[in-house]
MARMARKOL-405886 format. One record per residue (C-alpha): z negated, x negated, y. Coordinates in pm, whole numbers, padded with zeros to 5 digits, always signed. Each point is the difference from the previous one (the first is absolute). Example, Ala and Ser with C-alpha at 12.3 -4.5 7.8 and 13.67 -1.06 7.14 Angstrom:
<nodes>
NODE       Z       X       Y
NODE  -00780  -01230  -00450
NODE  +00066  -00137  +00344
</nodes>
This chain:
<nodes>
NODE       Z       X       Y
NODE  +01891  +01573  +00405
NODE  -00325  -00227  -00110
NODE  -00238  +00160  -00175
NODE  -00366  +00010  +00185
NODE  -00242  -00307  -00135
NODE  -00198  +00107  -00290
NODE  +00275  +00250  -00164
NODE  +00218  -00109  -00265
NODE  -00202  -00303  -00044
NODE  +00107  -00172  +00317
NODE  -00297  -00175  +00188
NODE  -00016  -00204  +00297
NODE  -00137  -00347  -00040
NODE  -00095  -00249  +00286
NODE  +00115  -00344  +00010
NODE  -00259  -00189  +00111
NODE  +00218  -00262  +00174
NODE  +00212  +00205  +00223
NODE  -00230  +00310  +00055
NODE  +00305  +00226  -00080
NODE  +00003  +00214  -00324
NODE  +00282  +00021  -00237
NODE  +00051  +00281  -00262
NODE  -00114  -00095  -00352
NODE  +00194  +00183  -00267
NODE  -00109  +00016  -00345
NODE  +00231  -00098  -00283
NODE  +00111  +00286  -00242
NODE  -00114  -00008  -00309
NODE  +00269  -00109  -00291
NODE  +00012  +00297  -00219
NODE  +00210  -00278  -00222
NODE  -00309  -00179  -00043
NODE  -00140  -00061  -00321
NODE  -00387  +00026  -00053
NODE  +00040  -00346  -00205
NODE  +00111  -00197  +00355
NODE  -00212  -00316  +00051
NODE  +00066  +00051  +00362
NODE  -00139  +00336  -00019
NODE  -00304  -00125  -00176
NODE  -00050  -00242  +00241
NODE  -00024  +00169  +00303
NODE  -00218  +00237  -00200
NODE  -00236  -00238  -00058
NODE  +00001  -00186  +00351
NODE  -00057  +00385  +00111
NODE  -00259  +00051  -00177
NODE  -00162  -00383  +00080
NODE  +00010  +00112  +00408
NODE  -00151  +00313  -00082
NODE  -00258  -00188  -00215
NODE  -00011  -00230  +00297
NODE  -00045  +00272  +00263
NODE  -00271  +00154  -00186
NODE  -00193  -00319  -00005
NODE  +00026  -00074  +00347
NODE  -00116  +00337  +00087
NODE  -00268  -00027  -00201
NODE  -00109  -00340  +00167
NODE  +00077  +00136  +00337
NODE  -00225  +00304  -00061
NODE  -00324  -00257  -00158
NODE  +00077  -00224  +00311
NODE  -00052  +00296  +00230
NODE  -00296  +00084  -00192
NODE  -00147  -00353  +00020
NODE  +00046  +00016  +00382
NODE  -00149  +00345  +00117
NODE  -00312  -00108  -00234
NODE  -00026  -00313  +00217
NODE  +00102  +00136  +00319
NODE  -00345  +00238  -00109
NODE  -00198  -00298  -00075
NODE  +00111  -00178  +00346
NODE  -00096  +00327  +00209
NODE  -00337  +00004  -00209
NODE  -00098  -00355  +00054
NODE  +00121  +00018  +00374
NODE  -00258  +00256  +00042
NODE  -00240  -00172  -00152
NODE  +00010  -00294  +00226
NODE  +00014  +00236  +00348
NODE  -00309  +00121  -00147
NODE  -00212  -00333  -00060
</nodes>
């Protein structure tokens, strides 16, 4: 039996292409593993670069949406203006 999407870290991911999902399964983590492994490290730190990344963007999204509504204010204002005069 498959387990439902969302337990035991199964999630369903689209491909874009095709329209069709598939089943993305998560690796298990190597209890082997040494804290020390460059590969480790690595992905660490291109983690933690995306998440840098993502926070960014955000952050630019949110000032761009704040940039608009002031302008979309300013538009309305002026358009009043001129039905006005």
């Amino acid at each position: 039996m498959v387990p439902p999407i969302g337990k035991c870290g199964v999630g369903a991911m689209s491909n874009r292409g095709s329209g069709a999902a598939e089943l993305a399964i998560p690796r298990a983590p190597n209890l082997d593993s040494k804290a020390d492994d460059p590969v480790d490290k690595a992905g660490h730190a291109i983690l933690g670069l995306l998440h840098q990344a993502a926070n960014t963007a955000e952050a630019t999204k949110q000032q761009a949406i704040e940039i608009a509504q002031k302008l979309a204010t300013q538009l309305r204002a002026a358009e009043d203006r001129i039905k006005r005069t």
